[in-house]
Structures are given as structure tokens and as C-alpha cells.
ROLODREN-992351 format. One record per residue: residue in one letter; z, x, y of N, C-alpha, C, CB in turn. Coordinates in steps of 0.1 Angstrom, whole numbers, padded with zeros to 4 digits, always signed. Each point is the difference from the previous one (the first is absolute). Glycine has a CB too. Example, Ala and Ser with C-alpha at 12.3 -4.5 7.8 and 13.67 -1.06 7.14 Angstrom:
# ROLODREN-992351
A+0078+0132-0057+0000-0009+0012+0000+0009+0012+0012-0019-0012 S-0019+0015+0023+0000+0009+0011+0008-0008+0011-0022+0012-0006 
# end
This chain:
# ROLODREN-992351
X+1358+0359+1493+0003+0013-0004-0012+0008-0006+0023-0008-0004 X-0020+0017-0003-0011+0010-0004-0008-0006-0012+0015+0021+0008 X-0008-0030-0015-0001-0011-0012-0011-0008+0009+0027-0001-0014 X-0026-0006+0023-0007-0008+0008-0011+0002+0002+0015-0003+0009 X-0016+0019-0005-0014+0005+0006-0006+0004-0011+0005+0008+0023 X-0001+0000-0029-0007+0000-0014-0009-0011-0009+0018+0013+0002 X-0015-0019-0002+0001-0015-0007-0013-0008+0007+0029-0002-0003 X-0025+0005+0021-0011-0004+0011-0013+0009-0001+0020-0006+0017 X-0013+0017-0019-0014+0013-0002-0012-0007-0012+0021+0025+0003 X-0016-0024-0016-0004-0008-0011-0008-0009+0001+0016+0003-0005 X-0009-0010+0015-0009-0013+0001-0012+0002+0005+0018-0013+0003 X-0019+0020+0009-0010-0001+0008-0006+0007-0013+0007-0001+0028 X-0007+0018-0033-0007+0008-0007-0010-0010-0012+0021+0020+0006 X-0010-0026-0013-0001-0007-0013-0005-0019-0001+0022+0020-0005 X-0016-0026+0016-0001-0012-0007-0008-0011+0014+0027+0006-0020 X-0024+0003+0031-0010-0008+0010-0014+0005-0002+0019-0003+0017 X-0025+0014-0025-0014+0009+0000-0004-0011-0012+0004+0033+0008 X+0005-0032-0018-0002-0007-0013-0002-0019-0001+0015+0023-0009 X-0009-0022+0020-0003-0019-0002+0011-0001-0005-0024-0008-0006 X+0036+0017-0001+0013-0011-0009+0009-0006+0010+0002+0014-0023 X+0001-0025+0018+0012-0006+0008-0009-0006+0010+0021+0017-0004 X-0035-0020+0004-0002-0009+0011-0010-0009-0003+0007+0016+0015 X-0004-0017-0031-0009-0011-0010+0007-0012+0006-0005+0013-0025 X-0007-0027+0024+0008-0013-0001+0007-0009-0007-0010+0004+0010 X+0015-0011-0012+0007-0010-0010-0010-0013+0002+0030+0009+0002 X-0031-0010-0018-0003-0011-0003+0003-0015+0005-0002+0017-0012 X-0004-0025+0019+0008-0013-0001-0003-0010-0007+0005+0004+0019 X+0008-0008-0028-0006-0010-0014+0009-0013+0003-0004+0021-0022 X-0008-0029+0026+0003-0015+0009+0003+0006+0009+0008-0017-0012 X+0004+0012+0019+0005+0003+0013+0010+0011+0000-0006-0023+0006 X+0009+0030-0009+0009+0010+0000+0001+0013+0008+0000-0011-0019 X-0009+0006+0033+0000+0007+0011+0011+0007+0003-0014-0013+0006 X+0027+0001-0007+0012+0003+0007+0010+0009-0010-0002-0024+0016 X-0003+0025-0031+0003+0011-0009-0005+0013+0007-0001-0016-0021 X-0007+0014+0025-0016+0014+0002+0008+0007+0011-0030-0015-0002 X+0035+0007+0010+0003+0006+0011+0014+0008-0001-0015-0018+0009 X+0026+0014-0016+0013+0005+0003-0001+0011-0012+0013-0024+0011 X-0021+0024-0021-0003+0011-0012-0007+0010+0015-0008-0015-0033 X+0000+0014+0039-0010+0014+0008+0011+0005+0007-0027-0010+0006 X+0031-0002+0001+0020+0007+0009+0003+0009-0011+0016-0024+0015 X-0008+0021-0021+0007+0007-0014-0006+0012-0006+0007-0022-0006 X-0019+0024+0005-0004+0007-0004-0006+0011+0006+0000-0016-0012 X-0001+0012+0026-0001+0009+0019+0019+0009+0002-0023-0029+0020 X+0023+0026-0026+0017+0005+0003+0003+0010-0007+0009-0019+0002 X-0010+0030+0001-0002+0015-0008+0011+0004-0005-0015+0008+0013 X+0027-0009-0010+0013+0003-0010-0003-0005-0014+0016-0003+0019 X-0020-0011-0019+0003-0008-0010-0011+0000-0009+0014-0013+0014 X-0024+0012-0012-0015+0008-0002+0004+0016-0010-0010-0011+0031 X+0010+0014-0022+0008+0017-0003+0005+0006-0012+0006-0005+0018 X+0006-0008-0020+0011-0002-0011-0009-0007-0012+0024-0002+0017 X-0031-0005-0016-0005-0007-0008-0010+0008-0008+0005-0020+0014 X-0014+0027-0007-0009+0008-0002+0001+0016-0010-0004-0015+0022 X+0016+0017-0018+0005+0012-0002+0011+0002-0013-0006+0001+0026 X+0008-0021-0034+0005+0003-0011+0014-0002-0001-0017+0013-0001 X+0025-0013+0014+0017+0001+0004+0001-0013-0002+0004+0018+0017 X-0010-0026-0019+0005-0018-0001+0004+0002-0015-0020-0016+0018 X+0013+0022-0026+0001-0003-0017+0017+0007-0002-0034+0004-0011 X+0038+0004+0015+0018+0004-0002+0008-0013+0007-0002+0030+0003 X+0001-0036+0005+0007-0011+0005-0003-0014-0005+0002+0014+0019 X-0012-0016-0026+0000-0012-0009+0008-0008-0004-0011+0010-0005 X+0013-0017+0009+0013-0012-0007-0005-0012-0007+0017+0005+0020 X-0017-0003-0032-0003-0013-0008+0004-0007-0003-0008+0005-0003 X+0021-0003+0006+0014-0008-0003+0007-0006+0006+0002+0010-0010 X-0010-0008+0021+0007-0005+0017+0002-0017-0006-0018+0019+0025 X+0024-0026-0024+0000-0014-0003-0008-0008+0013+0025+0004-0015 X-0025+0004+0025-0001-0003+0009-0018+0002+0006+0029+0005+0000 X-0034+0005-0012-0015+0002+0005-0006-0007-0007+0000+0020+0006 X-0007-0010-0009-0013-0007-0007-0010+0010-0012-0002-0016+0025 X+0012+0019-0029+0004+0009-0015-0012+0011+0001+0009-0022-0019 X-0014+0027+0033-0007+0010+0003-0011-0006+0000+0012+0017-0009 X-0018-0028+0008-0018-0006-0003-0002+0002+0018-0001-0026-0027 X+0006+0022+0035-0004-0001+0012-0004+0013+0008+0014-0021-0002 X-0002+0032+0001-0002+0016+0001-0013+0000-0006+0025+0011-0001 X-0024-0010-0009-0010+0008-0013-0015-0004+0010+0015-0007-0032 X-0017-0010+0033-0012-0005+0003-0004+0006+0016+0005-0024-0018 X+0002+0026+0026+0003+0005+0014-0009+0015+0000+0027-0013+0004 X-0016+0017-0015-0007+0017+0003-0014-0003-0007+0025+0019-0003 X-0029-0026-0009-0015-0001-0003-0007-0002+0010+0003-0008-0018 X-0003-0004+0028-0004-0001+0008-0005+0013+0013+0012-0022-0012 X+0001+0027+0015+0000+0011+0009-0009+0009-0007+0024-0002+0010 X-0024+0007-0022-0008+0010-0009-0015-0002+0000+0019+0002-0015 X-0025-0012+0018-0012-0012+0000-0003+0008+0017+0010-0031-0018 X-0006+0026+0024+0002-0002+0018-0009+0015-0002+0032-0016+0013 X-0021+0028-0013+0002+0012+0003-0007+0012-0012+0021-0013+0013 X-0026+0004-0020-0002+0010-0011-0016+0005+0005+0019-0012-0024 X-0026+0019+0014-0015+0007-0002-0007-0011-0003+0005+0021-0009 X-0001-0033+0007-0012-0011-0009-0010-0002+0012+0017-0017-0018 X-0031+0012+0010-0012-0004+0011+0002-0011+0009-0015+0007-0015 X+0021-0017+0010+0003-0014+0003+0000+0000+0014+0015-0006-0020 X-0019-0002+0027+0002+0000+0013+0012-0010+0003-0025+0008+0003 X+0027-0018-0013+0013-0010+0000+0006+0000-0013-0009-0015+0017 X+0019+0012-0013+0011+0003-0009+0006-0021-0003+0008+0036+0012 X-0008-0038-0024+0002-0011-0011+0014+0002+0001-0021-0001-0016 X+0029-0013+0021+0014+0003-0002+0010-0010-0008-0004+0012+0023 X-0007-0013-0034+0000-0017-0006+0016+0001-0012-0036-0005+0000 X+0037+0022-0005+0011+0000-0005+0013+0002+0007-0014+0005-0014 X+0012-0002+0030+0013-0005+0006+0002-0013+0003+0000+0018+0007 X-0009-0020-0003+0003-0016+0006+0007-0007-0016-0026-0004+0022 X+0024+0004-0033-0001-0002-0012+0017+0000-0003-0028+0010-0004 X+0032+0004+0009+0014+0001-0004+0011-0013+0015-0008+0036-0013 X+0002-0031+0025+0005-0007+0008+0001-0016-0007-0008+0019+0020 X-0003-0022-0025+0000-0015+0000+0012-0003-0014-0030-0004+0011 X+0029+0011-0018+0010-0001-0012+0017+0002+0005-0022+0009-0017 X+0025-0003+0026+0013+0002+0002+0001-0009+0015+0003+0027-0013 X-0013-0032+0022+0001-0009+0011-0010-0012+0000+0009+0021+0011 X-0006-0028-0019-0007-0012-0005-0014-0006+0011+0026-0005-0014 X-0014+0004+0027-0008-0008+0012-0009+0012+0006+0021-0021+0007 X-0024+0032-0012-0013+0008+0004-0007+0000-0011+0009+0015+0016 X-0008-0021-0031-0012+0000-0007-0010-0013+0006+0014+0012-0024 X-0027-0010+0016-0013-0010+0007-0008+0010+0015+0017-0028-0007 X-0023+0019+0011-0011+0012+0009-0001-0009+0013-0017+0013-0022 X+0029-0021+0025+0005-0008+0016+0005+0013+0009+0011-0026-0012 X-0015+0021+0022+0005+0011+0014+0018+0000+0000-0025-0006+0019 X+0036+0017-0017+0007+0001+0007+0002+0006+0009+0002-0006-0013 X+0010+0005+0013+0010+0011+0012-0002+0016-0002+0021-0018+0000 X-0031+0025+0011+0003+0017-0006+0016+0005+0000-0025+0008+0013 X+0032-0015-0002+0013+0006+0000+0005+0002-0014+0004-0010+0022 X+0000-0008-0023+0007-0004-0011-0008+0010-0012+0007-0026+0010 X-0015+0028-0014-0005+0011-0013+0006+0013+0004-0025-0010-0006 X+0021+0014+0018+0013+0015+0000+0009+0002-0002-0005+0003+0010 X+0014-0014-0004+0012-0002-0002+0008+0003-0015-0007-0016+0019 X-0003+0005-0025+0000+0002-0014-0002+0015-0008-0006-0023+0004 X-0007+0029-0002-0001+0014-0006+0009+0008+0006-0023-0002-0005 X+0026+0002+0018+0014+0011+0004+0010-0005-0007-0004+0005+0023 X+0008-0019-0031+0014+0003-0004-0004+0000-0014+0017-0010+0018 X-0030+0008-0023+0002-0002-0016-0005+0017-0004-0009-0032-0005 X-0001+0038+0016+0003+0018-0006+0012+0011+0005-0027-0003+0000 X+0037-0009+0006+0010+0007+0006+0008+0000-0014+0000-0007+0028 X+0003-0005-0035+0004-0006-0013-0007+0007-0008+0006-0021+0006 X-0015+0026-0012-0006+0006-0010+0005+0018-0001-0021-0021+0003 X+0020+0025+0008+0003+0013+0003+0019+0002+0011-0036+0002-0001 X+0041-0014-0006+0012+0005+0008+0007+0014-0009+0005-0028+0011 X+0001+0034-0004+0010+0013-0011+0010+0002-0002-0008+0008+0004 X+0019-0027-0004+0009-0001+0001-0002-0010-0015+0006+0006+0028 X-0002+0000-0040+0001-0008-0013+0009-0013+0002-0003+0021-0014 X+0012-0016+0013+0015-0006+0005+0005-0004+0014+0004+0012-0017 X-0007-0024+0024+0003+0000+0009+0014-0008+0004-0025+0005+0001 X+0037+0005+0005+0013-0005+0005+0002-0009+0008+0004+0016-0002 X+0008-0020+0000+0002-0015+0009+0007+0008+0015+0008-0021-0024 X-0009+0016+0034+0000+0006+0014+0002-0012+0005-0016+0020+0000 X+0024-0012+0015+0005-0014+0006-0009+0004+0018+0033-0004-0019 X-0034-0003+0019-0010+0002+0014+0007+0000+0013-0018-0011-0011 X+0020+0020+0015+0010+0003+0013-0002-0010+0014-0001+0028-0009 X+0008-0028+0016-0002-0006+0015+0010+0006+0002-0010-0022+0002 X+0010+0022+0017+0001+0007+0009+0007-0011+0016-0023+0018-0017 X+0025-0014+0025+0001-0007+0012-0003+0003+0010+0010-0006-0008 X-0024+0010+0002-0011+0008+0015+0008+0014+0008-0010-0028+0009 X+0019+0032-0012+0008+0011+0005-0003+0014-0008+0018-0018+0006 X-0026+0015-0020+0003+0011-0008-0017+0002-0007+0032-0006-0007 X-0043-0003+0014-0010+0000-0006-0010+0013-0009+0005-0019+0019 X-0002+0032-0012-0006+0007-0007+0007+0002-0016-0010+0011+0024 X+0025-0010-0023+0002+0001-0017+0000-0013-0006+0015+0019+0001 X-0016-0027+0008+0003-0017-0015-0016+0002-0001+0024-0027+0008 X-0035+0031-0003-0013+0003-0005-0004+0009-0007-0004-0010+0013 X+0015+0025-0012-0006+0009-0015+0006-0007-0009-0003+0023+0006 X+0017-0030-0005+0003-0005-0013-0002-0006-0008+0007+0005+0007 X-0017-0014+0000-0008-0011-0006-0013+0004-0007+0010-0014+0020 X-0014+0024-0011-0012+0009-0005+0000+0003-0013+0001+0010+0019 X+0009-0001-0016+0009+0005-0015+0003-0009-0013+0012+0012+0016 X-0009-0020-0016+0002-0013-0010-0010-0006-0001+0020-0006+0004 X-0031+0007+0005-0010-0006-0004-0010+0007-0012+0004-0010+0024 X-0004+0021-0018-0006+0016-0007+0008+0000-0014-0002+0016+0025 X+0015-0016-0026+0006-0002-0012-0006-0010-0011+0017+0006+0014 X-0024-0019-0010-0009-0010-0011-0012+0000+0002+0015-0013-0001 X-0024+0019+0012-0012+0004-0001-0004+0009+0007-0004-0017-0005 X+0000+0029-0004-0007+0010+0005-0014+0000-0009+0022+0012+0008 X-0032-0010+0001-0016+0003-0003-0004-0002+0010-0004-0005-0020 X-0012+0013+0020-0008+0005+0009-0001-0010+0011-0011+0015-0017 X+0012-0024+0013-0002-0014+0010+0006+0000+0009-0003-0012-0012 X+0016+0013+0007+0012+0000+0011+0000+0013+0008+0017-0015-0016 X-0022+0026+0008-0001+0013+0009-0010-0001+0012+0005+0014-0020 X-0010-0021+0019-0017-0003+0007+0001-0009+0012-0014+0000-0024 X+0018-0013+0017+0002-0010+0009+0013-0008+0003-0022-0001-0006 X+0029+0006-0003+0015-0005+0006+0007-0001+0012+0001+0006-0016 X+0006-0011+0020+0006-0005+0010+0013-0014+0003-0024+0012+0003 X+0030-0007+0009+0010-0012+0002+0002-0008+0009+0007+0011-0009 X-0007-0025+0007+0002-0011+0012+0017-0001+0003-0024-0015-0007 X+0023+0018+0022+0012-0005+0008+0008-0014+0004-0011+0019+0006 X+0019-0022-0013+0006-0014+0000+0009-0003+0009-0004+0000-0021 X+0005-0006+0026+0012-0002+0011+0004-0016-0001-0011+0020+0018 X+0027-0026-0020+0002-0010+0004+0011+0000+0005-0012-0008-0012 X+0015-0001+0023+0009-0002+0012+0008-0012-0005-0016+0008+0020 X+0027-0010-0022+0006-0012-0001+0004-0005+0015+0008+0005-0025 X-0013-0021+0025-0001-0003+0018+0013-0005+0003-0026-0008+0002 X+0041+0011-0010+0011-0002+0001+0008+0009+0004-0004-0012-0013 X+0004+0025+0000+0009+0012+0002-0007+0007+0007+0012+0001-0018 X-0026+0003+0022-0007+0012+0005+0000+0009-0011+0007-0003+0023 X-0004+0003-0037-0003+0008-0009-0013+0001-0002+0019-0005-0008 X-0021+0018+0006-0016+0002-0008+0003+0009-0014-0015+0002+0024 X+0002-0005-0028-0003+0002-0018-0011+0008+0004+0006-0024-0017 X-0007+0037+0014-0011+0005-0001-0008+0007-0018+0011+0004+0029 X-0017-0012-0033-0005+0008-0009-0015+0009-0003+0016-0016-0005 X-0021+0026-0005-0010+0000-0001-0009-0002-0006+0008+0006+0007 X-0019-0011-0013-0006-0003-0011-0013+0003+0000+0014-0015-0004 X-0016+0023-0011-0012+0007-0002-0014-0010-0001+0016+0018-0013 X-0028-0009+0015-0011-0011+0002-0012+0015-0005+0010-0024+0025 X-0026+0020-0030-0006+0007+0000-0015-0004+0002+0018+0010-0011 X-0015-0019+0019-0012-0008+0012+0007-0006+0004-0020-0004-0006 X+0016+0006+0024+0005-0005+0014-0012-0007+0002+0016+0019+0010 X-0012-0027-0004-0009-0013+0003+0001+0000+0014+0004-0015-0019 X-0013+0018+0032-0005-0001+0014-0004-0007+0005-0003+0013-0001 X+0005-0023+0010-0013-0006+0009-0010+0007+0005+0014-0011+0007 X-0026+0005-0009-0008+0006+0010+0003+0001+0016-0014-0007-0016 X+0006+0016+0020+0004-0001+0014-0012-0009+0008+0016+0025-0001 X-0013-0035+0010-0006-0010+0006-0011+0007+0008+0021-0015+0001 X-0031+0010-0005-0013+0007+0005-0002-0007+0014-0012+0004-0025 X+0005+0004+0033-0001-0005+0011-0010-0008-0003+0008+0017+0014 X-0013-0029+0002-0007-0017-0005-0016+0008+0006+0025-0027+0007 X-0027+0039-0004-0017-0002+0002+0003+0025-0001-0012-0039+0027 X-0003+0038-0035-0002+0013+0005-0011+0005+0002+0015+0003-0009 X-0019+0006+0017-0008+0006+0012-0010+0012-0010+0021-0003+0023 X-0034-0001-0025-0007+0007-0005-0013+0008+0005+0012-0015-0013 X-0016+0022+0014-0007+0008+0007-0012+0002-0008+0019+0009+0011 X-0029-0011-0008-0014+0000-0002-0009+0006+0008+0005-0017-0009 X-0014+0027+0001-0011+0010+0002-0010-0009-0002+0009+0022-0008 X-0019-0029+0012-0012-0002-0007-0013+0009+0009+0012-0027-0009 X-0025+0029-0006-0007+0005+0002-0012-0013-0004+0015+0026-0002 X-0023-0025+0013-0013-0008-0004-0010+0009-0004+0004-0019+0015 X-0012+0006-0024-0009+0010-0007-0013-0008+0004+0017+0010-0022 X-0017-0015+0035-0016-0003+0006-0001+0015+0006-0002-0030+0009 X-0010+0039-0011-0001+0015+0008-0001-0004+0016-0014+0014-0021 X+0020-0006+0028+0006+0002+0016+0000-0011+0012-0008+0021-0006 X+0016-0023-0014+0011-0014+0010+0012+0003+0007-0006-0015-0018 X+0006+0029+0015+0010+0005+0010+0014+0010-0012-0006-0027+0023 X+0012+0030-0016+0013+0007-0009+0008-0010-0008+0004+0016+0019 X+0006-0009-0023+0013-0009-0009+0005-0008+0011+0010+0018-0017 X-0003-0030+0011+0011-0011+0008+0012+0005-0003-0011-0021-0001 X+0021+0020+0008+0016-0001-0003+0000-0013+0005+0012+0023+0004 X-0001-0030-0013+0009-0012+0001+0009-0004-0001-0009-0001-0003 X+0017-0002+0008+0014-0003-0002+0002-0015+0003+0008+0026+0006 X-0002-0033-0024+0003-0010+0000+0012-0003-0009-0022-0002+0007 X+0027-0008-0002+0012-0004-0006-0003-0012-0008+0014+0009+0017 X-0006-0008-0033+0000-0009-0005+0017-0004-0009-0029+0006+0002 X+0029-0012-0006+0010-0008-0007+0007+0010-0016-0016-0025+0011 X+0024+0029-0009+0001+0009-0013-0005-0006-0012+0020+0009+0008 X-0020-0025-0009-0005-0006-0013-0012-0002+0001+0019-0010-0005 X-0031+0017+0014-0012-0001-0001-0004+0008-0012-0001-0004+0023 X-0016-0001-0026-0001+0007-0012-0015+0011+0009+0010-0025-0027 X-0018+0027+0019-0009+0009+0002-0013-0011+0008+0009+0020-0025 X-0010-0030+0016-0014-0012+0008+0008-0003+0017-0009-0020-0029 X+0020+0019+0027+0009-0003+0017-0009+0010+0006+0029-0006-0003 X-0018+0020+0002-0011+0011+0008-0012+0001+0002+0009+0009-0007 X-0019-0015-0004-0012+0001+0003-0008-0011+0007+0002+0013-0018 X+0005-0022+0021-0005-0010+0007+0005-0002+0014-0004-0009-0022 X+0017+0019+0020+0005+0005+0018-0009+0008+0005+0025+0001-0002 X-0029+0010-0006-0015+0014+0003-0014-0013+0008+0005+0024-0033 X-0006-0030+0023-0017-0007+0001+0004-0008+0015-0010-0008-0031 X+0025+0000+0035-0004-0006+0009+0004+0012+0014+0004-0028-0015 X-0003+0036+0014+0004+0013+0011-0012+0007+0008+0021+0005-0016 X-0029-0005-0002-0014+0016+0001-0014-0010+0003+0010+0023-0026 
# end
């Protein structure tokens, strides 16, 4: 929308001329796979946006039993403020997040490699929990269906779900998985829906060789023009493969 382009406008004007937002993170030990799902998170301009702009501090929940009494928000938007702000730094130190993560998720304190997923997973539901806008959250009964009626048994589920968590998270990345079970007796089905805010994909199967095309230019004088080449290699070739397919061709 007009919010969008604006925002897009900005960027280019403000923060791509300036360098913000395209500082790097620190890696302290191995915490690449932190590095990585914070730059996602922080490339995501809604959320970015909200953070930046101050709208996170009215939805605060420090009482959430369920969060993490605001340290995780709080340390997030520092972080984002670091990323995006005027400072010289060319990298940005993210030693007081990691700091909070390790205190509320034990098996990510220390400086061992994990799962990038698994850490997202986690900050989408622990700043979903810090900033939910539901104090009080109602008991709800989760609807099913018998595949006949699927668009309302999924707003209603929607709905009840929205009823115990609402925040930006869920505005952003929420969503619902489709359940289906068949009993292999009656032919009955159970359809339900259930909320999620990372979907998990296969990759898609790479093809077993790919076709690369090569210009070469020699640099003995008139030794003649450029080469074209066209060779095929193995998707899991690295860069020395190539170069030693070039040497035995030229």
C-alpha cells in the first residue's frame, strides 16, 4: 500500500545512501546460525518498522506468564536500533541478546553451533509472548469440521485463536495448517485447523549436473579473441572443479 512505498521510498532516500541496516553482526564463537535468522528478522520491514517506530513499547506484556517479562522484546529492538541506527560501527555486538536468549533457553547459552531454524522458532514465539495484547487469555474450544464446511470451521478457528494471541507476530507471520483424518472404518473425516508461525518446506530437488558458460579472455597479446565454453558440471562442484574443467578444455 501507500504505507509500503513510503517506507520503500525511505529506504532507498535514507538508509541504503547511509549504510543503516546493512551493518554486520558480530559472531561470538559460533553463532553464525544466531547471525543469520536475526539479519532475516530484521530484513522484514513490517516488523522492523514496528520496532523502530516505538509501537512495540504499548503492547508490552510483562506479565505474560508465558514470555519473557519483556527482556527478549526490549534486547531485539536494541539490537534492531544498533543494525539501523546513525552509529559508525560497521558491526553490530549482539552479545546482550544472545545473553537474554541463553537465560530463558538454556540449550542456546555457550558459543556451540545450532539449528538457525530452531532459534527462530524460538524468537517468533518468545517476541510473540512478550508483545501479545491479550492480558487474559480465554479458554476456547477448537472447532473441527467434515471437510464440507472448511472455509468457516477455519475463520472460526482463526477467531479463537486471535482471541489468546494477538501481536504483531501473528499479524505478520501467522497462519494455519490443514488437518485431515479419515477413519479407515466409517469413512468419517476430522478436519481441523491449527495455527503455526513458521512453515517448514522441503527444498526443491536440485537437478544432478548444471551447464555453465564461460567467456575466457587470454592475456598472451594476439593470441586471438575471447573463448566461449560450455561445460557441465555437478551441482556439488565447487569453484577448483570449474577450474580444472577450464585448464583441461583451453
Amino acid at each position: 500500500g501507500a504505507c509500503d512505498n513510503k517506507f520503500r521510498s525511505w529506504m532507498k532516500e535514507n538508509v541504503i545512501a547511509s549504510g543503516h541496516g546493512i551493518k554486520g553482526l558480530q559472531n561470538i564463537g559460533n553463532t553464525c546460525f544466531m547471525n543469520s535468522a536475526l539479519q532475516c528478522l530484521s530484513n522484514t520491514e513490517a516488523l522492523t518498522r514496528y520496532f523502530l517506530q516505538g509501537h512495540w513499547q504499548q503492547d508490552l506484556n510483562e506479565e505474560n506468564p508465558l514470555g519473557m517479562k519483556g527482556q527478549l522484546a526490549e534486547a531485539y529492538c536494541s539490537v534492531l536500533q544498533d543494525l539501523w541506527g546513525n552509529g559508525q560501527a560497521f558491526s553490530v555486538n549482539p552479545r546482550e541478546l544472545k545473553a537474554v536468549i541463553a537465560r530463558f533457553a538454556p540449550h542456546f547459552a555457550g558459543f556451540l553451533q545450532h539449528d538457525a531454524q530452531e532459534l527462530l522458532s524460538f524468537l517468533l514465539d518468545g517476541l510473540h509472548e512478550d508483545l501479545n495484547r491479550v492480558r487474559e487469555k480465554p479458554l476456547v474450544e477448537i472447532p473441527t469440521g467434515d471437510g464440507t464446511n472448511d472455509d468457516a470451521v477455519a475463520c472460526l478457528a482463526w477467531q479463537r485463536h486471535r482471541a489468546r494471541n494477538d501481536s504483531v507476530l501473528v499479524d505478520i507471520f501467522g497462519g494455519q495448517y490443514r488437518s485431515e483424518l479419515v477413519c479407515p472404518v466409517t469413512g468419517r473425516r476430522s478436519v481441523t485447523f491449527d495455527p503455526f508461525n513458521c512453515l517448514t518446506l522441503q527444498l526443491p530437488q536440485a537437478p544432478p549436473e548444471a551447464r555453465i558458460r564461460v567467456l575466457l579472455h587470454r592475456c598472451i597479446p594476439q593470441s586471438g579473441g575471447p573463448v566461449r565454453h560450455s561445460i557441465s558440471l555437478p551441482c556439488s562442484s565447487s569453484f577448483l572443479d570449474l577450474r580444472r574443467r577450464l585448464e583441461s578444455v583451453s
